[in-house]
C-alpha positions in Angstrom: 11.0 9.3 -30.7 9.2 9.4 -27.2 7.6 7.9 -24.4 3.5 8.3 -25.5 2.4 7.3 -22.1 2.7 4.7 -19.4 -0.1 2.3 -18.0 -1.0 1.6 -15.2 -4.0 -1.0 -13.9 -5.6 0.2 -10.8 -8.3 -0.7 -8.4 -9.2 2.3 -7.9 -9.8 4.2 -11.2 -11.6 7.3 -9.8 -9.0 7.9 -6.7 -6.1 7.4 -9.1 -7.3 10.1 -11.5 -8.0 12.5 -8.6 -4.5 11.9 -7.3 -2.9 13.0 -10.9 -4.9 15.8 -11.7 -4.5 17.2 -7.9 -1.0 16.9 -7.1 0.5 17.0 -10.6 -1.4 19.1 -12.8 -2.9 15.9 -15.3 -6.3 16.2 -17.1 -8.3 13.6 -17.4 -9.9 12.7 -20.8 -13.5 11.2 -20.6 -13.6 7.7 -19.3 -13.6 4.7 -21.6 -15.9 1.7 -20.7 -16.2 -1.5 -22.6 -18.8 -3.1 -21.1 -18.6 -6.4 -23.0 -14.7 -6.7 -21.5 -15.9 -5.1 -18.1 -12.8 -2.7 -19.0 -12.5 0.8 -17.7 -10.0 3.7 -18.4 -8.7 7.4 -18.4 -6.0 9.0 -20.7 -4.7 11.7 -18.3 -2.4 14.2 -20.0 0.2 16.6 -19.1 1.4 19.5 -20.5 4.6 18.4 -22.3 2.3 15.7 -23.9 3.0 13.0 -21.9 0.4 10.7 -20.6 -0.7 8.3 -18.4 -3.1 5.6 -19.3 -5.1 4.4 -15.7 -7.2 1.1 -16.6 -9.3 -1.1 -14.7 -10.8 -4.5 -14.9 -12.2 -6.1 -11.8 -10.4 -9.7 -12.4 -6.7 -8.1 -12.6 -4.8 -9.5 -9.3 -3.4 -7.1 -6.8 0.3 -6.9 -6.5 2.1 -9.4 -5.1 5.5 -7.3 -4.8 7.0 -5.9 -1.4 6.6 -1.8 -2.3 10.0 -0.9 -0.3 12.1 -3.3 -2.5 13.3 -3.3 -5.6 12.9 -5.5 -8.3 13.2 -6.3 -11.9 11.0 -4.7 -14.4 9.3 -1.2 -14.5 10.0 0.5 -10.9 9.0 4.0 -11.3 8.4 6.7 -13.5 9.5 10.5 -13.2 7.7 13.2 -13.1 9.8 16.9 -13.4 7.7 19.9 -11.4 10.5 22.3 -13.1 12.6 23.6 -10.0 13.8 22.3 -6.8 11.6 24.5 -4.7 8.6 22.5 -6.2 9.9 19.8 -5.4 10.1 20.3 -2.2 6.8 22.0 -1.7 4.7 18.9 -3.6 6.6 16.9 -1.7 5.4 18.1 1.7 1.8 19.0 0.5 2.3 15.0 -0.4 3.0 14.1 3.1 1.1 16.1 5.0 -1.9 14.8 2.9 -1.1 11.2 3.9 0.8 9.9 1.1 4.3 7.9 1.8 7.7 9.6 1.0 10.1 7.2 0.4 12.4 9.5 -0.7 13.3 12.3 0.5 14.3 15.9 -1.3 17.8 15.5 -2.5 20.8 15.7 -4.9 21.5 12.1 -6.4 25.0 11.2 -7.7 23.6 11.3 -11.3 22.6 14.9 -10.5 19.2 15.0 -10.3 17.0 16.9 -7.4 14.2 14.3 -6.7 12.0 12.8 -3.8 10.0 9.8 -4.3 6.8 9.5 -3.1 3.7 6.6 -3.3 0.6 7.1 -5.3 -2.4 5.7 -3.7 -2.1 2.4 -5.0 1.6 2.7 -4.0 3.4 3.1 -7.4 6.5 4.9 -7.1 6.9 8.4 -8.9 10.0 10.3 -8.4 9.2 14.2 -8.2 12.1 15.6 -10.1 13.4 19.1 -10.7 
C-alpha cells in the first residue's frame, strides 16, 4: 500500500499551485471546475508518484487553529529533496523568498535531516533528506 495523495482546501488555488511546482518540483494537472458545486482543483504530482490534491470552494471557513501550536489531527506532511545539502539550500531559497521557517536545518532524534517551513496558506511541510 501507499499514501495516493494528500488534500488540501485553499483560498488561494493559483498561488498554492505556484508554490509546489516552484520550490518542490510538482506539476500541475489541468484544473477541475464544477461549476454547479462552485468547486475548484489541481492534482499536482511528483516524481515518486505522490500527489497533492489543492481544492477550492469559496464557502470553506479559514482556519481557526494557532499555526505555531500543535494539535490533534493532520499536522504536516513530508516532503524528501534527497540529500541534506538540498535541504539546506530550499530551505534558504524558502526564506529569503519570504516564506516562514519554523524549523530550522537539523538532525532529529529519530534521525532525520529536516527543516520545516510554511506554505503560503501556512501549512507545515517538513523538507527532509
Amino acid at each position: 500500500m501507499k499514501i495516493e495523495h494528500i488534500a488540501i482546501w485553499t483560498s488561494d488555488l493559483e498561488k498554492m499551485r505556484d508554490f509546489y511546482c516552484h520550490f518542490f518540483g510538482a506539476t500541475a494537472g489541468q484544473k477541475y471546475t464544477n461549476p454547479k458545486k462552485n468547486y475548484t482543483s489541481y492534482f499536482l504530482s511528483f516524481d515518486d508518484g505522490a500527489r497533492i490534491e489543492l481544492m477550492h470552494v469559496p464557502t470553506i471557513p479559514p482556519r481557526k487553529d494557532d499555526i505555531y501550536t500543535q494539535f490533534r489531527g493532520l499536522i504536516h506532511f513530508a516532503i524528501a529533496i534527497g540529500s541534506e545539502a538540498g535541504v539546506n539550500d530550499l530551505t534558504e531559497k524558502l526564506r529569503n523568498e519570504g516564506y516562514e521557517i519554523v524549523g530550522e536545518p537539523r538532525w532529529t532524534g529519530d534521525g532525520y535531516y529536516e527543516s520545516v517551513v510554511l506554505d503560503p496558506e501556512n501549512n507545515r511541510i517538513e523538507i527532509t533528506a
